[in-house]
Every structure is written in C-alpha cells, then in structure tokens.
C-alpha positions as CSV (number, residue, x, y, z in Angstrom):
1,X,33.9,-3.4,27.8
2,X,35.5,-4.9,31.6
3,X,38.8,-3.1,30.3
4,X,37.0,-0.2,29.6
5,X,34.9,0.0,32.6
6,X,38.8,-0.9,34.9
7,X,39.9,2.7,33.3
8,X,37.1,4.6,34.4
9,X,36.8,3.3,37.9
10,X,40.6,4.2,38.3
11,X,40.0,7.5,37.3
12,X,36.2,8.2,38.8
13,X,34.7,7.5,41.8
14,X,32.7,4.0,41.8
15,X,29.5,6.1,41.9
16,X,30.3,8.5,38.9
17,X,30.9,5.1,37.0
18,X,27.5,3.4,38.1
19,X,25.4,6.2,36.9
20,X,26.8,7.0,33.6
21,X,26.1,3.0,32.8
22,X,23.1,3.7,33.7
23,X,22.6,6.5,31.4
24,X,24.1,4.7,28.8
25,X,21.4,1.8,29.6
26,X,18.5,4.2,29.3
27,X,20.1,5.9,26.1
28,X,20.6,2.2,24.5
29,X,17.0,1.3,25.3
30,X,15.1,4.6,23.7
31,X,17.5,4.3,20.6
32,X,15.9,0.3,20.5
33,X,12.4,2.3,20.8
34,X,13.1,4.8,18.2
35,X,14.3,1.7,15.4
36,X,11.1,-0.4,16.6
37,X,8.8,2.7,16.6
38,X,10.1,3.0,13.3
39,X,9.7,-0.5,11.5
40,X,6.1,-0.4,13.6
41,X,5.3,3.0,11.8
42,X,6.2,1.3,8.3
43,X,4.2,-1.5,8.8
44,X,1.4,0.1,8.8
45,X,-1.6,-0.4,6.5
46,X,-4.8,1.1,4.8
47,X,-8.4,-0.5,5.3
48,X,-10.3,-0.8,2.2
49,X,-13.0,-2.8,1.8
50,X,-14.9,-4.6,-1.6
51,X,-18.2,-4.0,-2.3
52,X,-20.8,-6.9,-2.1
53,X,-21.2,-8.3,-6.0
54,X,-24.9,-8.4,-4.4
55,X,-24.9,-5.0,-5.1
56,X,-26.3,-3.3,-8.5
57,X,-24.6,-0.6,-10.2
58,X,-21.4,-0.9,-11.7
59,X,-19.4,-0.7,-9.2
60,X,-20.5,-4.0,-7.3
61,X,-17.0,-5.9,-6.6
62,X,-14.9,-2.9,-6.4
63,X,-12.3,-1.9,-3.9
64,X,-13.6,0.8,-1.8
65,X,-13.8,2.9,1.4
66,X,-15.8,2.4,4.0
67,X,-18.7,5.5,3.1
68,X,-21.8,6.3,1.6
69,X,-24.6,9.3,1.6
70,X,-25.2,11.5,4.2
71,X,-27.9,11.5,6.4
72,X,-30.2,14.8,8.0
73,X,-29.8,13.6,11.1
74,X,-25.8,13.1,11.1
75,X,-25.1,16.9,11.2
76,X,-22.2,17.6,9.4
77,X,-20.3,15.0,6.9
78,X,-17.6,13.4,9.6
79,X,-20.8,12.1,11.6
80,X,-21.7,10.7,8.1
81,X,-18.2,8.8,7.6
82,X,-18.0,7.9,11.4
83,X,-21.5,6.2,11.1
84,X,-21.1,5.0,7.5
85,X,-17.9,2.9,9.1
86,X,-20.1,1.5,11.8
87,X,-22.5,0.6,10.0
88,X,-20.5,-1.5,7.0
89,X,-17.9,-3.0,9.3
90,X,-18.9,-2.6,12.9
91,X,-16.3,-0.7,14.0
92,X,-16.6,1.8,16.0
93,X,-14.2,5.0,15.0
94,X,-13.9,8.1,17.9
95,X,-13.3,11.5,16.8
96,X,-9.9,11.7,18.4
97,X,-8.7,8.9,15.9
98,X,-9.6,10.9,13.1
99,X,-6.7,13.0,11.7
100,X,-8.9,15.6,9.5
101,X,-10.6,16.0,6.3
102,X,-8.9,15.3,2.7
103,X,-9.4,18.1,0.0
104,X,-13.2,17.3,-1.4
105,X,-13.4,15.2,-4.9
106,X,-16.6,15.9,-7.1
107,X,-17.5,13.0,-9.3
108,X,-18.6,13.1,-13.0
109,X,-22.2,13.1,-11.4
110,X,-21.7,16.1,-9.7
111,X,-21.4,14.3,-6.3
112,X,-19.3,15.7,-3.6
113,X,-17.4,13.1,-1.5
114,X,-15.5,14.1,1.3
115,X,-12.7,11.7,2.3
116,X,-11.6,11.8,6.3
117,X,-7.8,10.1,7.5
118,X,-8.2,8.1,10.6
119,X,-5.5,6.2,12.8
120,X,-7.4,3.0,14.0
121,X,-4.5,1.8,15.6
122,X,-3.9,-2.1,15.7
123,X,-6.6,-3.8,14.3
124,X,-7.2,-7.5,13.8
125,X,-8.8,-7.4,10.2
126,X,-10.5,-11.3,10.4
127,X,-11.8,-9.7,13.5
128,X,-13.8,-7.3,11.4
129,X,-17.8,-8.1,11.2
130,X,-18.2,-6.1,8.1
131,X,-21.8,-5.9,6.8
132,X,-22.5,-8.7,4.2
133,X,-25.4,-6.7,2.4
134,X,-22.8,-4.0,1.7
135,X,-19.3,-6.1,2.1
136,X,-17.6,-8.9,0.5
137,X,-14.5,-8.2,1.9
138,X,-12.2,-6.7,4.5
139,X,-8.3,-6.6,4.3
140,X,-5.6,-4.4,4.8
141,X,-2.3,-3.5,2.5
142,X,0.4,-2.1,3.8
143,X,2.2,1.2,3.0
144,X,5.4,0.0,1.7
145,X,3.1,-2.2,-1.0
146,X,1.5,0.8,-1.9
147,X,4.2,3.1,-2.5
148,X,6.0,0.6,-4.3
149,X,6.2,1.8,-8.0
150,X,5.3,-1.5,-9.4
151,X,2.3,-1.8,-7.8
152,X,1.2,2.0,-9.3
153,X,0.5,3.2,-12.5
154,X,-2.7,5.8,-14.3
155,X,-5.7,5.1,-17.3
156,X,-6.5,7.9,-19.5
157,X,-10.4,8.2,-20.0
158,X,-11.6,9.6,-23.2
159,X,-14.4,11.5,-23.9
160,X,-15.9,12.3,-27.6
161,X,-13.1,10.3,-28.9
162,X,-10.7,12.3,-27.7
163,X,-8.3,11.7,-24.3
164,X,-10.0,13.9,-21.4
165,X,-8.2,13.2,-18.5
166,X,-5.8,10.6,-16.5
167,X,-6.4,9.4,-13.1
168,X,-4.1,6.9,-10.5
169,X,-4.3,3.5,-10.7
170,X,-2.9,0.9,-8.4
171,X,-2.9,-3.4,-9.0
172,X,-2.2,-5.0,-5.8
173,X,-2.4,-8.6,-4.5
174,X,-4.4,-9.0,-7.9
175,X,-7.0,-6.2,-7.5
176,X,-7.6,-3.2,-9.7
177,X,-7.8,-0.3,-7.3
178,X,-9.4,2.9,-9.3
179,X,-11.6,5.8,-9.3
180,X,-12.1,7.5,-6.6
181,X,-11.2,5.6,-4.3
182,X,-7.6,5.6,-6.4
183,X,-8.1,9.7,-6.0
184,X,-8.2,9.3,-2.0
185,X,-5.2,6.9,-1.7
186,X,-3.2,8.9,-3.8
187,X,-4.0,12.2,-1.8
188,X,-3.1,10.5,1.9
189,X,-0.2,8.9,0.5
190,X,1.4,12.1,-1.0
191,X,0.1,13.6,2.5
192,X,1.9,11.0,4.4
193,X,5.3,11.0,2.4
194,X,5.3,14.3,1.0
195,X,9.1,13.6,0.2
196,X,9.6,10.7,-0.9
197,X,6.2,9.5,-2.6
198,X,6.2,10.2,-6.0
199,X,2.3,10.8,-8.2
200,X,2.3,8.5,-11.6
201,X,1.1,11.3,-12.5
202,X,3.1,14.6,-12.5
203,X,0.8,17.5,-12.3
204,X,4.6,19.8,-13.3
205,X,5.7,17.7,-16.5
206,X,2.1,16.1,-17.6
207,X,4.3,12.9,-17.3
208,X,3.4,9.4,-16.6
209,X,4.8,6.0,-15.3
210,X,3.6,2.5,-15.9
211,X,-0.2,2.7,-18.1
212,X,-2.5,0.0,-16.3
C-alpha cells in the first residue's frame, strides 16, 4: 500500500491522491454495509406464538399466529389483525410496518382467514407480554431454519378412506408446525425467496419431499 501510494504521488498532485483515498474509504465502508446489511437481513425471523393448553378446542397447544375473529367495530380485516396482535401480545404494530395482505385461505369450516406480512423490526421476544389466557408462548425462528429442507416436509389427509389432499408441514426446535398456520408460512416464504425456496409440495409434478 506505502509503495503504491509513493507511485501515485509521483505521478498526481498530493491533492488528486488525498481524495481518491478518500473515495476508496467511503467505497470500502458501504461495501462493509452492503455484507452486514446482508447477514442482518438473513437473520431475520418469524413470530409465532402457542396457544394457551387453557384453551378448549383442539387446537390448544399449537403453534400459531397472532389472530382471531373480526370485530364490527374494526372496519375492515387489517384493523382486525392489528388489534388481534395487541391484544395477545401487547404489541403495538402501525400500518406502515405492515407489508400487505397474503392470498385469503378458507378452512374446511368455511372460515375465511386473511393472513397480513408485517416487518416489526428488532424485537426482543422475552420482552414480549403476551396474553396468558390466549398465550403459552412467544419465540421467534429464523429464516435460514425454516427454509432449511430438513426442517420441511407435507401429511396427506384422507377423507372417506381415500387420500384428499396434502398440505406443508414444518418440525422445528421440536414443534410440529401445521395447518394453516403451515399454509401462511409457506405462502410468505415462497413470497420472500421466490427463487431459491422450494414448496415440499410441487403444485407442477404433484411431487413430494420428506412425509412428516
């Protein structure tokens, strides 16, 4: 680098020299951003949260997102998921977080749930006061773990003894992650890695990969 920087003072004027150091500083320093912005962005996580065993139904204990029925006085159905998220974990999520609307899901009850992508930024989950009537538990699992193909896999359903359909399932840190909520995680992460996330379940070839 000195013997470098003796052949360009010889050659360029001491000022010339000082500012393209400069400029190589800056460029050296947003390339460092760009690689940090990057590992940052993959270490990112999704919320989910497990339903109170308190609970009836069968689904007490499952792994979940933050939602529930809508209300006449919320308006339209974000207003439902913003308050729904308040109200089970106490956080508070503006509309300028939220990214949009996933495609609607109807369940075998006829129910229509529609899903909403939000960016919460950096969150502390132990700092989460999640609702205990509702909420068992809080915690967060990161992209990379859920895009890994070990951790994904489907289970056919059968109806009238027959197979009737195959959903996404994911096993992580122990917990069976299914349903619906299985539908939704599968939909954002094919949103989020359109190219490189791959369905264990492909809608082209009827395929699938790893039978939980």
């Amino acid at each position: 680098m000195t013997e470098l920087r003796k052949r360009r003072e010889q050659k360029c004027p001491k000022e010339l020299v000082a500012k393209e150091e400069e400029e190589e500083e800056m460029a050296e320093e947003e390339r460092g951003k760009e690689k940090g912005g990057r590992e940052e962005s993959w270490n990112a996580a999704v919320l989910f949260t497990r339903r109170s065993s308190s609970l009836g139904g069968r689904h007490r204990g499952d792994v979940c997102f933050p939602g529930g029925m809508a209300e006449e006085f919320d308006g339209d159905p974000l207003r439902t998921a913003l308050r729904e998220t308040e109200e089970e974990l106490g956080v508070t999520v503006r509309e300028g977080q939220v990214w949009g609307a996933l495609d609607p899901i109807t369940d075998r009850t006829g129910l229509m749930i529609i899903p909403f992508l939000a960016n919460l930024g950096p969150i502390d989950v132990a700092s989460i006061k999640a609702n205990p009537r509702e909420v068992e538990e809080v915690f967060a699992v990161a992209l990379s773990e859920l895009c890994a193909p070990e951790n994904r896999g489907y289970t056919r359903y059968g109806e009238r003894g027959r197979w009737a359909y195959t959903l996404p399932v994911f096993s992580v840190r122990g917990l069976k992650i299914w349903g619906v909520t299985a539908l939704i995680l599968n939909s954002t992460l094919q949103l989020l890695f359109p190219e490189t996330y791959i369905d264990s379940i492909c809608p082209k070839t009827g395929s699938e990969t790893g039978k939980f």
